[in-house]
C-alpha positions in Angstrom: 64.3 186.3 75.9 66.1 183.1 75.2 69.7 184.5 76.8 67.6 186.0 80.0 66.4 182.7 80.8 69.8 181.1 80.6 71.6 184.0 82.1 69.1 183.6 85.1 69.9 179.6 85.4 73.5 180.4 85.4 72.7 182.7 88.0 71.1 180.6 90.3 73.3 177.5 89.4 75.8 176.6 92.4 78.5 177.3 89.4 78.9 180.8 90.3 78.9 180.2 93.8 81.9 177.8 93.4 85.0 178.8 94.9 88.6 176.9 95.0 88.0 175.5 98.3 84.9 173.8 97.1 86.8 172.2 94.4 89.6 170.9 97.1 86.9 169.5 99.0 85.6 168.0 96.1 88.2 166.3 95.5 89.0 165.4 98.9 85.6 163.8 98.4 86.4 161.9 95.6 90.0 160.3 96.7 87.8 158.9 99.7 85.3 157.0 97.4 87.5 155.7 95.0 89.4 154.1 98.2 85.8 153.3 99.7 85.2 151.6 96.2 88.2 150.4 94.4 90.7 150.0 97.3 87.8 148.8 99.9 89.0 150.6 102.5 86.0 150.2 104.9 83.6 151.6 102.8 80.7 150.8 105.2 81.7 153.8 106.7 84.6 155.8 104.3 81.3 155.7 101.1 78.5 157.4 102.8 81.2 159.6 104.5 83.1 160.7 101.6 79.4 161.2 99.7 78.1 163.6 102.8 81.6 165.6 102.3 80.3 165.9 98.4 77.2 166.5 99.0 77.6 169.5 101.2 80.3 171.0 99.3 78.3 171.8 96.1 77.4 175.2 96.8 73.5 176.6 97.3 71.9 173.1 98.4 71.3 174.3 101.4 71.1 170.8 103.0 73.0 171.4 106.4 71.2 175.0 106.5 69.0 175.2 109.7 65.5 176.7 109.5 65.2 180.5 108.7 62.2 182.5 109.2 59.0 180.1 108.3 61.0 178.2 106.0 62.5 174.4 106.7 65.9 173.8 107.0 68.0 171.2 104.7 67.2 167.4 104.7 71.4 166.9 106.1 70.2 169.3 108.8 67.4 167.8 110.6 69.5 164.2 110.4 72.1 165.8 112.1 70.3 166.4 115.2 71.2 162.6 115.8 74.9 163.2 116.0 74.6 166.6 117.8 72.4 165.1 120.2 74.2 161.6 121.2 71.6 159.6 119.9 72.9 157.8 116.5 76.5 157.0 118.6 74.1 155.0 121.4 72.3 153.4 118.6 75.5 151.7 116.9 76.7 150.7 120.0 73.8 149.0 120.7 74.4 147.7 117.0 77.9 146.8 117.9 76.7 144.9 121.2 74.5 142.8 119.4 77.3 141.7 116.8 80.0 141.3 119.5 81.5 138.3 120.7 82.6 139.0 124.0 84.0 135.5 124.2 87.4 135.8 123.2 88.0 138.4 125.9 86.3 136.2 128.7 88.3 133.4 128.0 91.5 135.4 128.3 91.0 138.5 130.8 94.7 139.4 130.2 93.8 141.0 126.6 92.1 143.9 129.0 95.8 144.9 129.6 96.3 145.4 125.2 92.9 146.9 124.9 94.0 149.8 127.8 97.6 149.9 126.6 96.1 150.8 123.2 94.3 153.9 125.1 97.8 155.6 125.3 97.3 157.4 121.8 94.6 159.5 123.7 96.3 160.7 126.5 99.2 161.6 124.5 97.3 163.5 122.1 95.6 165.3 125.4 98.7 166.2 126.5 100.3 167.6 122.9 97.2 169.5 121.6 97.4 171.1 125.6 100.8 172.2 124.8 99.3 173.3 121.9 97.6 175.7 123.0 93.8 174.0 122.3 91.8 174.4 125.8 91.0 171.1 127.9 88.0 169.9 126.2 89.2 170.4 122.7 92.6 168.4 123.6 90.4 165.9 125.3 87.7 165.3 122.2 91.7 165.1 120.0 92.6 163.0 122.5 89.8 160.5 121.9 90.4 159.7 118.2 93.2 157.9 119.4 90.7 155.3 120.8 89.4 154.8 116.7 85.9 154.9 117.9 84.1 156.6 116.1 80.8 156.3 117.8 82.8 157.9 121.1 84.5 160.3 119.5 81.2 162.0 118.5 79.8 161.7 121.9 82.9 163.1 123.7 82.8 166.2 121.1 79.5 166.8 121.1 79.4 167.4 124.9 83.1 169.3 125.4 83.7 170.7 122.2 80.4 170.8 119.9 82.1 173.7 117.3 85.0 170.9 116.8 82.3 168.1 115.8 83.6 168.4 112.0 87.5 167.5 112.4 87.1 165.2 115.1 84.1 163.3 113.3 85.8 163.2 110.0 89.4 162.3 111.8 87.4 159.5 113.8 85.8 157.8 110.8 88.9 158.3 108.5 91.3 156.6 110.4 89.1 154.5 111.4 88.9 153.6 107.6 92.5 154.0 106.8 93.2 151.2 109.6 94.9 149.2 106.8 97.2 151.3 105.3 98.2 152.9 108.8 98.4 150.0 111.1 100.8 147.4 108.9 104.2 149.7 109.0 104.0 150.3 112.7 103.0 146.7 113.3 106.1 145.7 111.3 108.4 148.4 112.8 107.9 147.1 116.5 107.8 143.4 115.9 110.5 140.8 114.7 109.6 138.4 112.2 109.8 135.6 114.6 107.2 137.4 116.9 104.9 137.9 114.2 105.5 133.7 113.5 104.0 132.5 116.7 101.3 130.7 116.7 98.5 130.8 119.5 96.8 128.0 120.8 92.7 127.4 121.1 91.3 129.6 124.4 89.3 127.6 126.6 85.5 126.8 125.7 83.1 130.0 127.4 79.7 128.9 129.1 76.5 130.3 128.2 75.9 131.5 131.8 79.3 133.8 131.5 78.4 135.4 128.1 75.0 136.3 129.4 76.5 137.3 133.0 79.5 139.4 131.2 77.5 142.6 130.0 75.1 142.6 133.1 78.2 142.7 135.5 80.0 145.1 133.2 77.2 147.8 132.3 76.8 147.7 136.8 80.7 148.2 137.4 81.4 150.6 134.8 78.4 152.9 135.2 78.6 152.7 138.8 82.1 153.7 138.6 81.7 156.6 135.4 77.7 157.3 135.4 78.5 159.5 132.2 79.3 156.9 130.1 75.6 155.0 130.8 74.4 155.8 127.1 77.2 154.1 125.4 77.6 151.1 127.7 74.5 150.7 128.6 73.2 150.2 125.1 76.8 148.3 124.3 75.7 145.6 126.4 72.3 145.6 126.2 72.9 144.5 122.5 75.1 142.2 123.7 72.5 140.9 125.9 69.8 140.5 123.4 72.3 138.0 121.3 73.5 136.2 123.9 69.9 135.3 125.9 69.3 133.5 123.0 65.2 134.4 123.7 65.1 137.6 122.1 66.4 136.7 118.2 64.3 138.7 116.1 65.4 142.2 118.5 68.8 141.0 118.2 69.0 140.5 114.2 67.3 144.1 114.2 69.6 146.0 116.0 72.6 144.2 114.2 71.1 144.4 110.7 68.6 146.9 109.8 69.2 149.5 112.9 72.7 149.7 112.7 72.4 150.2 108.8 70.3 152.6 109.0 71.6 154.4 111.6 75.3 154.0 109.9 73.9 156.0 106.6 72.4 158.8 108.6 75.5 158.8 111.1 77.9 158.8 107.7 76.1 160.9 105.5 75.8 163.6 108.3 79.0 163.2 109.2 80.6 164.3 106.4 78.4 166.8 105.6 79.7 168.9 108.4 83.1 169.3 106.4 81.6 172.4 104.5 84.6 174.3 102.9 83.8 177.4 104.6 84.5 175.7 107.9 86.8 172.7 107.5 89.8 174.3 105.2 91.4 176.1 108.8 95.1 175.4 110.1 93.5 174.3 113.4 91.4 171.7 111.4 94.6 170.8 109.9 96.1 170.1 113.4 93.6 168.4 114.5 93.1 165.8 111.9 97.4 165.9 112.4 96.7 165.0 116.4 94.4 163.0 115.6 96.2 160.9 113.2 99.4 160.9 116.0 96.7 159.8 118.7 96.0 157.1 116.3 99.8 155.7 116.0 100.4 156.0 119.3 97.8 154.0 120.5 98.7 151.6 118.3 102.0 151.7 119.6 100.2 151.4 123.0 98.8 148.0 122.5 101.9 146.8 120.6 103.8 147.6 123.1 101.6 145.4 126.0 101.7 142.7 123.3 105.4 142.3 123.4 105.8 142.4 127.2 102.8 139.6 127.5 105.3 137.5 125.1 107.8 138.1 126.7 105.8 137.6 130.3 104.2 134.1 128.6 107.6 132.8 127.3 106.4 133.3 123.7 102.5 131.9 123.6 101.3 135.5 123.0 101.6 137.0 119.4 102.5 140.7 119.9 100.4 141.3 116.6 97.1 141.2 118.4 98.0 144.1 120.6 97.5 146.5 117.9 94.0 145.0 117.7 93.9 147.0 121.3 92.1 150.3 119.2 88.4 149.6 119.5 87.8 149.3 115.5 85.6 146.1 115.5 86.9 144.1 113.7 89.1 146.2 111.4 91.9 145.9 113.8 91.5 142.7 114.4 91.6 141.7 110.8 94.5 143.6 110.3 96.4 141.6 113.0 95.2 138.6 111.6 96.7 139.2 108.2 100.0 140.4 109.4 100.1 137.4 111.2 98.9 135.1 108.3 102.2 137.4 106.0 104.4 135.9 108.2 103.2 132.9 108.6 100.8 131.4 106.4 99.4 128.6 109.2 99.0 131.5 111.6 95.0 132.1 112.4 94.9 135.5 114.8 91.6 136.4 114.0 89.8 134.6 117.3 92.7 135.9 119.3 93.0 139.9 118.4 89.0 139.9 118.9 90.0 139.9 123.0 91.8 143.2 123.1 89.5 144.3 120.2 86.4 144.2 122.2 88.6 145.6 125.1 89.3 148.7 123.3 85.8 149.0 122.7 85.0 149.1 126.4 88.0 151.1 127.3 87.8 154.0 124.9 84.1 154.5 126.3 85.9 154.0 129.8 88.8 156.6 128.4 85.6 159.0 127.4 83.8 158.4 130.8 87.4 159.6 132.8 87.5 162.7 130.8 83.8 163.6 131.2 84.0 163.3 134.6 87.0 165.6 135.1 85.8 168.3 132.1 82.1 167.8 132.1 
């Protein structure tokens, strides 16, 4: 009687239901927490990623299953509907608004030229996965990675290319992640020592009235202009709004603080558990998160690359480092630049500066995503 009972545990245990590409996901799942954890890398976003990629991975939970018959479907599931339906990417925009300092980019309009150079990455990866053979909305939701926004990247997908909403997500929010161990060498490669030295001098003092006119003027040009891309800018800047009015504090410490944490679990957790084994371990997965990781570089290279010729254009008072911040990872990117700059010179302060084309790239990889909805949608 004993042995029955325990035979018929074993049974039912997701041990027998455990296959080899379970265990590689597993440990693809652990690698990513112990950089989340140990190394730090992001792990805001890389923890409740890598946990979702667990999660979903031990077999016979059942928590990404959808309903079936009279029964409910998983827990992971029912979240989900937030990604597949657009609504957590508006939320941590709004998030992001609300947190944002559009300051550094008013005082110095020119960064608008690093934070569109470091757009390049995506239409190169549009181009290469089309050569590829991937149809126009796949290459176009590869092509957006390159942006490292995370937030657009899932919108983008979910309208052209919903089935490719696992690589593209898990691509997105990786790289996103890995920004400080992928950013540094190409950084490095592109600049001379003596570039990386200068040092930048204050930006000009920004009113009240132009922080509070800024994401008015911007939500009316660029929706006018790309109506698609209304749920993303649109909440963007009314975030921005609420903390710059300076009358609305207690919506504006919500929607930085507990909204976007909130949402940022769900968004994470979900995220990663749509990297079932079954699904994810594919070549074309493999290319993808390979496309997506060249859309990345090059978009780097992109805003690099704007950074040098505005040095070269200002007789040296531009640091090329903060082009790289061009890649709309707020403020990953910008932090990364900053250190780089502070290796090669210890009295060098970059932080201020790289925010400009930071918040840029923010507003030009939804642009980006707006161009290709337009033409595909």
């Amino acid at each position: 009687m004993l042995m029955d009972i325990l035979r018929g545990i074993w049974e039912s245990s997701g041990f027998v239901a455990l296959s080899w590409k379970h265990l590689v996901m597993i440990a693809v799942a652990c690698i990513l927490i112990y950089l989340a954890i140990v190394r730090k890398f992001e792990p805001l976003l890389l923890l409740p990623i890598a946990f979702g990629i667990l999660l979903v991975n031990l077999p016979l939970t059942g928590l990404m299953q959808g309903p079936a018959g009279d029964g409910p479907g998983g827990l992971l599931y029912y979240l989900y509907q937030g990604v597949k339906l657009g609504i957590y990417p508006s939320l941590i925009f709004l998030g992001i608004g609300a947190m944002t300092d559009f300051g550094p980019l008013i005082a110095r309009p020119s960064a608008l030229l690093m934070g569109a150079g470091a757009q390049f990455g995506i239409w190169t990866a549009f181009v290469l996965a089309i050569m590829l053979g991937f149809n126009p909305g796949d290459a176009a939701s590869i092509g957006i990675i390159g942006g490292a926004d995370g937030p657009t990247a899932i919108y983008l997908t979910s309208r052209l290319a919903p089935e490719r909403l696992p690589a593209i997500a898990i691509a997105a929010y990786s790289y996103m992640a890995l920004i400080p161990m992928i950013q540094p060498p190409v950084m490095r490669a592109l600049t001379t020592k003596k570039e990386r030295e200068i040092v930048m001098t204050q930006t000009r003092a920004v009113s009240k009235t132009e922080k509070v006119c800024f994401p008015i003027l911007i939500t009316i040009l660029c929706v006018l202009l790309l109506p698609e891309v209304a749920p993303l800018i649109g909440m963007l800047m009314l975030g921005n709004l609420f903390r710059e009015a300076g009358v609305v504090e207690r919506l504006s410490d919500t929607a930085q603080n507990a909204l976007i944490n909130i949402v940022t679990i769900f968004l994470g957790v979900t995220v990663g558990a749509t990297a079932a084994a079954e699904t994810f371990l594919h070549p074309e997965t493999l290319m993808i998160i390979g496309l997506g990781l060249a859309a990345f570089l090059f978009s780097t290279v992109g805003g690099l690359l704007i950074g040098k010729l505005m040095c070269w254009a200002t007789k040296g008072k531009i640091n090329p480092l903060i082009g790289s911040a061009g890649v709309s990872a707020v403020p990953m990117a910008a932090r990364v630049s900053h250190i780089e700059g502070q290796r090669a010179n210890p009295a060098n302060f970059l932080l201020m500066h790289a925010m400009g084309p930071n918040v840029a790239g923010v507003i030009g990889s939804a642009v980006a995503a707006g161009i290709l909805l337009s033409l595909l949608g």
